[in-house]
C-alpha positions in Angstrom: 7.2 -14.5 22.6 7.2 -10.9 21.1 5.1 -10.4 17.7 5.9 -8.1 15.0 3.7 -6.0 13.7 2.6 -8.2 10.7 2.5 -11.2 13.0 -0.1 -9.1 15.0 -2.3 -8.4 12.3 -1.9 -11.8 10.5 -3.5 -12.7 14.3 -6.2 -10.2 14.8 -7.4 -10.9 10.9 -7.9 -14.4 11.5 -9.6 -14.7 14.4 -12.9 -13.3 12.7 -14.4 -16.4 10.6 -14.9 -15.8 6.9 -17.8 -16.4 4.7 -17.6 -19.9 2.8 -15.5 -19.8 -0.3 -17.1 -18.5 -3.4 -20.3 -16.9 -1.0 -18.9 -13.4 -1.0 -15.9 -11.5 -1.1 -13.9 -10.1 2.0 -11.5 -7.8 1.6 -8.2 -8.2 4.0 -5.4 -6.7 4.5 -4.0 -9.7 6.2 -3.8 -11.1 2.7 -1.3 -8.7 1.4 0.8 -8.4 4.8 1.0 -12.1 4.5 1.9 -11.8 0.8 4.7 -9.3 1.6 6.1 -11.8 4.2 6.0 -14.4 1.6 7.7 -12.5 -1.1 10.3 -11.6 1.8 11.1 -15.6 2.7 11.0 -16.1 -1.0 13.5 -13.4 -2.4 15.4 -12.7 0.3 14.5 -9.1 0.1 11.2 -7.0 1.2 8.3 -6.6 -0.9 9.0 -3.2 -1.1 12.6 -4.3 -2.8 11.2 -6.6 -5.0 8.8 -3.8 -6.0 11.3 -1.4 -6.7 12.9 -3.7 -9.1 10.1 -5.6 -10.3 7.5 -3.2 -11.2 8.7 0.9 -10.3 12.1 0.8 -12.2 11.0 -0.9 -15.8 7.6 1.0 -16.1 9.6 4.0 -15.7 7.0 5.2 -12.5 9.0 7.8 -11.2 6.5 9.5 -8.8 5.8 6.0 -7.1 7.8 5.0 -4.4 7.6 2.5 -1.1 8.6 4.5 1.6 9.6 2.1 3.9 10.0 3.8 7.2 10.0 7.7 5.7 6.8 9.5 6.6 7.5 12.2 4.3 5.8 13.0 1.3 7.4 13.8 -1.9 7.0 17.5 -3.3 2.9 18.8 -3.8 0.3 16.0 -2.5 -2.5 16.3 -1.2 -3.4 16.4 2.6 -5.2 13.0 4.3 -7.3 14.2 7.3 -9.5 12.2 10.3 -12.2 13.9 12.4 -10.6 13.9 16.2 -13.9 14.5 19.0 -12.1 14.6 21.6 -11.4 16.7 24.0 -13.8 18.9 21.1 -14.3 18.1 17.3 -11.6 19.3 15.0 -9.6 17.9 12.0 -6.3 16.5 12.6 -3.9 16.2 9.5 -2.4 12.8 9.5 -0.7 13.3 6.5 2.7 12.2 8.0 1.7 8.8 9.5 4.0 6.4 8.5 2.3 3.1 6.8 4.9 0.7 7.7 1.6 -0.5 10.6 -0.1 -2.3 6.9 3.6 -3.1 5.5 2.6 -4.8 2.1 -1.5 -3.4 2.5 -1.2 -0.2 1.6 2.0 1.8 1.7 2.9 2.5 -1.9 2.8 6.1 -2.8 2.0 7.0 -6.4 0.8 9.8 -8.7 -2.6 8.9 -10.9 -0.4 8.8 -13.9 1.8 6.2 -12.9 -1.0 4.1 -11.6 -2.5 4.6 -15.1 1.1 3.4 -16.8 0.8 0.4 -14.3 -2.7 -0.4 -15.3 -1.9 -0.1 -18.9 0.9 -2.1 -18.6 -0.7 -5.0 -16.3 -3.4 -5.0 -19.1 -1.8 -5.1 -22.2 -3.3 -1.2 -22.9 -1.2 1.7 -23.9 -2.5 4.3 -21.5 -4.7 7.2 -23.4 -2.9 10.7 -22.7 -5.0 14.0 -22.5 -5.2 17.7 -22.6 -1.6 17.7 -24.6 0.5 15.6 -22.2 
């Protein structure tokens, strides 16, 4: 039988037990790749589709996007690097990887002001606006 990718990492994640319920909390990613599968089953569309339609397009988040399977990066962004030691220590840009490994854990791509809109909005808060914008 050949896993997907999320079927993989649903796997690995459980196999390490987790602290009693209400001991601690333990942050997975399982959780939201298992959540995207759901939503998937559910709708009849990715998470990423739902997303889109759900949350991007009616806040109006125009700088947030799921990329799906694009590894590019739109317009000015910052640059993610890793420290690489072998063959000798240097920096390696990873900018480019593609998140589609953590589907539904981590793949959404966003500006600090639309994450502000979304928290405003998930709150109830109008988002407070500075230096003149």
């Amino acid at each position: 039988m050949r896993r997907t990718c999320q079927e993989r990492s649903l796997a690995t994640a459980h196999s390490r037990l987790a602290p009693p319920p209400g001991t601690a909390m333990r942050y997975a990613n399982s959780n939201h790749v298992l959540l995207g599968m759901l939503i998937g089953r559910v709708t009849g569309t990715s998470w990423g589709q739902q997303v889109r339609d759900r949350i991007i397009r009616p806040l109006g988040l125009s700088h947030t996007m799921v990329p799906d399977l694009d590894t590019r990066l739109p317009s000015r962004h910052a640059h993610g690097y890793v420290t690489v030691t072998q063959p000798h220590t240097r920096l390696v840009d990873i900018t480019d990887v593609s998140m589609t490994a953590v589907d539904a854990a981590g793949s959404i791509i966003s500006t600090t002001r639309d994450v502000d809109t979304f928290f405003g909005a998930l709150l109830g808060v109008r988002p407070r606006r500075c230096c003149g914008a």
